[in-house]
N, C-alpha and C positions, 0 to 999 in steps of 0.2 A: 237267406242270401248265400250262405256259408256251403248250404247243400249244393244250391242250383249251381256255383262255383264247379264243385264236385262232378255235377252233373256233364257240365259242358265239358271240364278236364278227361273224364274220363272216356265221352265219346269219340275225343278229339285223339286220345290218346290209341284207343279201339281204331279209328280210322289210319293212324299211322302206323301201328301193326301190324295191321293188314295190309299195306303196302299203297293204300289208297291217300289222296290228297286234298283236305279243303280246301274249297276255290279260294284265296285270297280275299275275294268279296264277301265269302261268310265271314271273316276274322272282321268285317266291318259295317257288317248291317245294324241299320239305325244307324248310323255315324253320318256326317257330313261327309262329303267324296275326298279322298287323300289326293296324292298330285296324280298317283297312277289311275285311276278312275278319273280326273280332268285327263289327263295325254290323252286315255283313250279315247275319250268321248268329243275332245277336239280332232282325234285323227277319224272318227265316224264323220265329225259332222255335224253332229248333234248339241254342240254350243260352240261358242266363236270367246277368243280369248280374249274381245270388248266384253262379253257379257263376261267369261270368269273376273277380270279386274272389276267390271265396275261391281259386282256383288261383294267381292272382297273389300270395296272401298266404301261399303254401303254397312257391311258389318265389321268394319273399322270403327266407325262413327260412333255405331252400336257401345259399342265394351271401352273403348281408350280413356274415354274421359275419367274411369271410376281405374284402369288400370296403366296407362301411362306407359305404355310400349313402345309407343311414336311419337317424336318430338317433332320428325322434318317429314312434312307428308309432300309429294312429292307427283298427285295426283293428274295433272293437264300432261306431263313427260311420261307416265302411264300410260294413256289413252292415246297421245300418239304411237309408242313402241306396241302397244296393242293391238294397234289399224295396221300398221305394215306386218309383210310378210316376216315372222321369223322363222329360223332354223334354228335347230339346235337337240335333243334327246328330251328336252323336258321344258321346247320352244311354247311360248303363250301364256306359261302358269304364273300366278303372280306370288311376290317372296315379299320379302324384306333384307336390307343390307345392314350388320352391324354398326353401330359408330366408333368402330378402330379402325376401320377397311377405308383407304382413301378412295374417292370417285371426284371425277372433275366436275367441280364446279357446284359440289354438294357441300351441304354442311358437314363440316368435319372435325369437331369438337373434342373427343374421344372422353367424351363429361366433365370437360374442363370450362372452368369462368373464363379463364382466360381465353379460350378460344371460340366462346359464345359465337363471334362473330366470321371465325375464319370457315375458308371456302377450300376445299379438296383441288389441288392445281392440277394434277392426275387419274387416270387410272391406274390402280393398284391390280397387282397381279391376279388378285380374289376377282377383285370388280371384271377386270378382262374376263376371265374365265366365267362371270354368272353371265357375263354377255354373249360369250359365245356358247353358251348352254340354251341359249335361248329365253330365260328367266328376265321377269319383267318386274325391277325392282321398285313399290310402291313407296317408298321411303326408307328411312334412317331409325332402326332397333335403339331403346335406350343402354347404355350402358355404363357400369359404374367410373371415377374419372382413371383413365388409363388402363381398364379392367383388373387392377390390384385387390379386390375385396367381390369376398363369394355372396356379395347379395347388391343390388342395383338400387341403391339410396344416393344418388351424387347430387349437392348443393346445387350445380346447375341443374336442375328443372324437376327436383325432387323425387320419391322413391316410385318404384315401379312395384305393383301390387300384385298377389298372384292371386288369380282366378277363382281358386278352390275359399281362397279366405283373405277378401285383402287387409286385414291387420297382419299379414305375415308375407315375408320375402320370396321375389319369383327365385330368388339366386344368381348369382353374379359368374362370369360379367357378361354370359349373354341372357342377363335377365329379358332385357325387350323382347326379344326373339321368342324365347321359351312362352312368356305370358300371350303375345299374338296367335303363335301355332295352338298352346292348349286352349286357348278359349275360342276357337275354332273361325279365327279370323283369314290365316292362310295355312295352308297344306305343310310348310316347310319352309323353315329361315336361315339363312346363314347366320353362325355362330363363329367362334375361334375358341381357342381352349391352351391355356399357355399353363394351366396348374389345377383344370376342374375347370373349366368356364364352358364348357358344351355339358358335360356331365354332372355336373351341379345341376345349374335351370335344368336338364331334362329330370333330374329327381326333383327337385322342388314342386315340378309342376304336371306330373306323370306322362312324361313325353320319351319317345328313344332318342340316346344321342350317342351316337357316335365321333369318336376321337378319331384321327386316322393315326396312320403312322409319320414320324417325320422324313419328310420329302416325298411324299405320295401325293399331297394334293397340284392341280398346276400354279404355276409359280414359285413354286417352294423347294423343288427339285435340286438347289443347289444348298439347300440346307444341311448344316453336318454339326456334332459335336453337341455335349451335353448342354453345353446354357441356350441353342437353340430349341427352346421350350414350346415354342408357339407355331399350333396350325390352325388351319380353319376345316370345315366341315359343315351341316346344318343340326337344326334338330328338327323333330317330323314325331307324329302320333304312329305312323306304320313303318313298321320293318322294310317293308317295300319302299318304302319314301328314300330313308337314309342310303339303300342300297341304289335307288337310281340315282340319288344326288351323286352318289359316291362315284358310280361310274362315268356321269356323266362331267364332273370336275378334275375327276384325277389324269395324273399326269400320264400322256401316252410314255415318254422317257423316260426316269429316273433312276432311284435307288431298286426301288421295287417293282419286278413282273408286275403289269397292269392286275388287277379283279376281277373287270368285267362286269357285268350285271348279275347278280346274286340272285335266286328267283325263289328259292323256296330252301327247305331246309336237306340236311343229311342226314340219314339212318345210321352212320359212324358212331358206335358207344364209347365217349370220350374220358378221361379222369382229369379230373376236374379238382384244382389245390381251393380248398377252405381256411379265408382267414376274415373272423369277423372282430376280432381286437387287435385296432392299427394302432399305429404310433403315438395317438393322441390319448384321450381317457376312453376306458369302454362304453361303448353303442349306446345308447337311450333304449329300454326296455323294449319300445314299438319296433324300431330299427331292428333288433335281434330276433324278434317274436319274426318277423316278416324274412330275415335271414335264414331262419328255421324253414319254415313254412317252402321255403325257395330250395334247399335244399333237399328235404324230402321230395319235389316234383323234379329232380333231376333224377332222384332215384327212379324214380318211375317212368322218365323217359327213357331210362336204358343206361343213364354216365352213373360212373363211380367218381363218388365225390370222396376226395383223401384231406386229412387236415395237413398244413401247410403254413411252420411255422414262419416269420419275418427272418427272409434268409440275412439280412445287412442294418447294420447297426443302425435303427431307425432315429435315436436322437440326434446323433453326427449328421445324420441327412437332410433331416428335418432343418440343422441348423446351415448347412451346405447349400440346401434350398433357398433359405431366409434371406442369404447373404446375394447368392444370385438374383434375388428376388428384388430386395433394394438398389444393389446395381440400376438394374432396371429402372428402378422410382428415379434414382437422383440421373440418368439420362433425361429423362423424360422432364425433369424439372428445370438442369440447363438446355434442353432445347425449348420451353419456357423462355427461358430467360431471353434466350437469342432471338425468340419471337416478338417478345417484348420491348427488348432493348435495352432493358433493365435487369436487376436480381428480382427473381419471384418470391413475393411475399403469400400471409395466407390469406388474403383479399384475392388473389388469383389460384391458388393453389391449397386443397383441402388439407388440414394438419395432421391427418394420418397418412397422405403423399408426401409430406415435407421431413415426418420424422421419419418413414422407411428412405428417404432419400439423405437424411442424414446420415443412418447405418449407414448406409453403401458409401455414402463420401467418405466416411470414417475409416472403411477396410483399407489395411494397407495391402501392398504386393505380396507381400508373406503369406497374408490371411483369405488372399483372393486365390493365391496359388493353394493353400490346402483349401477352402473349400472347394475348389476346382478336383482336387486329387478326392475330397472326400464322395463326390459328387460320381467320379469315376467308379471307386472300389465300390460303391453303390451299386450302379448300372450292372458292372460283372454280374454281383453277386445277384440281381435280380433277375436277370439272363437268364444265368445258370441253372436258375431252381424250374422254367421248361423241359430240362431236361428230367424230369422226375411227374410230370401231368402235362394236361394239352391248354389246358387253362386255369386262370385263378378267377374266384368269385369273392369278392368284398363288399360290403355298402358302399357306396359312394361317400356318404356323410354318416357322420356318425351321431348325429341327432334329425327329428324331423324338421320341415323350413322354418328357419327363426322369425322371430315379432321383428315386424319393420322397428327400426330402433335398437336392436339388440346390436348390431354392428353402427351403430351411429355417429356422424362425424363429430359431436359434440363431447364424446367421449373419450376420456387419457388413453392415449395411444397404447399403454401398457396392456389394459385393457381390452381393448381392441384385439390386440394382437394376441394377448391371452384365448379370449374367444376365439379369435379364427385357427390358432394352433387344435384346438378345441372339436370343433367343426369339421375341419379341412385336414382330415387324419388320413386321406386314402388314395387323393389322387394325385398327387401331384407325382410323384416319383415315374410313372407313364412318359410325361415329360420329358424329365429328365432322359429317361432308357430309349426313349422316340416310337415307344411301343402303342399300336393303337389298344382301344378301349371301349368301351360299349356302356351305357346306363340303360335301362330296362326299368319300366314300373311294375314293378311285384306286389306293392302293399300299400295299404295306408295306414296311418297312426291311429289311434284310438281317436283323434280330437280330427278327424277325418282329412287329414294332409297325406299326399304321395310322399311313398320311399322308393326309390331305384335302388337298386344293385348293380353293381358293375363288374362286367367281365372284362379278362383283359388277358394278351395273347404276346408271342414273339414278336416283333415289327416284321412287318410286311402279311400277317397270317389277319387281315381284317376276312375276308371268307369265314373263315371258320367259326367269328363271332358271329358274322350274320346269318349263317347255318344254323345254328342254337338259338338265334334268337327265333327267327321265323319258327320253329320248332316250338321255342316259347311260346310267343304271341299267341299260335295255335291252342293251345288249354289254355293260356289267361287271355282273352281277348279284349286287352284293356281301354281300346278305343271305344267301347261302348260307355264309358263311365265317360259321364262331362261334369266339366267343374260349378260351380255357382252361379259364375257371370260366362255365359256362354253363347256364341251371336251365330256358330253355324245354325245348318237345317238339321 
């Protein structure tokens, strides 16, 4: 298998040297059709976006029960927006919507008990924009409660399993998302990613995900400042996925020059900064074997890859992060309460929600103003190290996908949080800088689980990753590998 690898890299590589270009469609033969092959085939003619929804909601059926992707199906409100005319760049394909992203009149729980029962009184700026994309959303992605935890176990309606092997985690917190698109249920789902939640699940489950930059996506546009951590985006099996999603969501206005549609790759020999021991303990053997591996075929794309030590004091950040991080929880926990009417106990609220929202009630102004400052000298120094290559490449995670349980709410929070420091050594600081990001599937582990790697660029420079990646895709063409539980064709 190792050869035939070889075999295809090499041709692929021969073709780009020469100045020639695989069609897009050989990077996916034998695959199920991506979103770009449905557009087209609904702009022929040749299927009607009744029949792409009800096949998707046919091999929904198929995979959900053993992996728990969708809670709120959403199916009779499908099949109407599939009979009328839509518009839109990526109008008729059907998705799935997060459960953090409000929609009216949808469940919108964000994997809380307590909110088992409540109803989205709006559209959310995400939800407007899948609408006028044209996307026809079949229901509600699971994810973990508040998306605080890199793996999708939340007491409300239990853990979400990944495809490849469900005794182990799709990744959090667009677990739902990631396990639907890999098991070849839909083309591309929306995701958000506020610390690693697009880039997680798409390593956990060998999918691309794409982070964007912050204020790129619509709606987000007026977003500024480091603790604005959180955007949305999807995740998708092809390069071509993410880059139509991208164009077709992002904001005409904002911080950054639009993209555009990204269509294939560049011949630009780029230098490329190396760092595969982050902030947390070093890699898991497979993870590094496969960081290897990744970088030798940059060589031979043509980039120079330079090592690229941690320009900014990664425990200060780490712990800058933490503190931002719980902020978050204990928000989230009194607007609980306001919903309630009461104080939230842990009958409503999971006790590793309760204890990071303790942290954060506990900072005082001093301690919220230096993490704030720490959080800054960070960003700079993150910045700056651009000036020295054109991008960084790191794991994403620094072990392969955890056993369902290994993050579980039964367990002392110390714990927990140990682990996830553990784990969640690479992406969070993206976040922070607003810088977008990229996961790629490069590898699997010895015990047969995806690793991604994650590239990551100045903010506003998403082109450039999707340039390299399609570059990528090209000798690894990893939409042919399907997981276990698998319901496309």
């Amino acid at each position: 298998m190792l050869d035939r690898r070889r075999f295809v890299e090499m041709a692929a590589l021969a073709a780009l040297s020469a100045g020639g270009s695989a069609t897009a469609a050989a990077a996916f033969e034998g695959g199920t059709a991506d979103a770009a092959a449905m557009a087209l085939a609904l702009k022929q003619g040749r299927v009607t976006s009744a029949a792409l929804v009800e096949q998707a909601l046919a091999r929904l059926e198929k995979v959900n029960g053993a992996l728990n992707g969708c809670r709120f199906l959403y199916a009779d409100a499908a099949r109407a927006l599939a009979a009328a005319k839509r518009a839109g760049p990526v109008a008729g394909i059907p998705t799935f919507t997060k459960d953090l992203t409000e929609e009216a009149g949808r469940a919108y729980t964000e994997g809380c008990r307590a909110y088992a029962a409540r109803l989205g009184k709006a559209d959310g700026g995400t939800a407007k924009a899948l609408a006028a994309a044209g996307l026809i959303s079949l229901g509600r992605s699971t994810t973990p409660e508040f998306g605080l935890l890199p793996t999708t176990e939340p007491l409300l309606g239990g853990p979400t399993r990944n495809p490849w092997n469900v005794a182990h985690s799709g990744g959090g917190s667009s677990g739902g998302a990631a396990v639907l698109v890999a098991a070849g249920v839909v083309p591309f789902a929306h995701a958000s990613d506020g610390g690693g939640s697009i880039r997680i699940p798409a390593s956990c489950n060998g999918l691309v995900g794409l982070k964007p930059s912050r204020g790129r996506m619509s709606g987000e546009e007026g977003r500024t400042g480091v603790t604005a951590v959180s955007v949305n985006g999807c995740v998708s099996r092809s390069v071509r996925d993410s880059a139509a999603w991208l164009a077709a969501m992002e904001a005409k206005a904002g911080p950054h020059k639009p993209v555009g549609l990204v269509t294939g790759p560049s011949r630009r020999p780029l230098r490329i900064g190396l760092r595969a021991v982050g902030p947390g303990m070093a890699p898991h053997a497979d993870v590094l074997a496969v960081f290897d591996s990744a970088t030798d075929l940059l060589k031979r794309l043509g980039h120079r890859p330079v090592e690229a030590p941690t320009p900014y004091d990664a425990p200060r950040a780490t712990e800058a992060f933490l503190a931002i991080w719980s902020l978050g929880a204990a928000g989230a926990v009194r607007d609980v309460g306001e919903f309630l009417g009461r104080a939230a106990g842990p009958e409503d609220v999971e006790p590793v929600t309760l204890a990071f929202a303790a942290r954060g009630a506990a900072l005082s102004k001093e301690q919220r103003g230096a993490a704030l400052a720490a959080l800054e000298a960070s960003v700079a120094a993150y910045l700056d190290q651009f000036d020295s290559f054109d991008l960084l490449m790191t794991p994403v995670l620094a072990q392969p996908p955890a056993e369902i349980g290994w993050f579980g709410p039964g367990l002392p929070f110390e714990t927990v949080l140990e682990r996830v420091l553990a784990y969640v050594a690479y992406t969070p600081l993206e976040n922070v800088a607003g810088a977008p990001a990229i996961s790629l599937p490069l590898g699997m582990s010895a015990a047969g689980l995806p690793i991604g790697l994650q590239f990551t660029a100045r903010p506003g420079q998403e082109r450039l990753l999707l340039e390299l990646a399609y570059a990528i895709e090209r000798v690894r063409p990893w939409a042919r590998l399907k997981p276990a539980i698998w319901a496309g064709g």
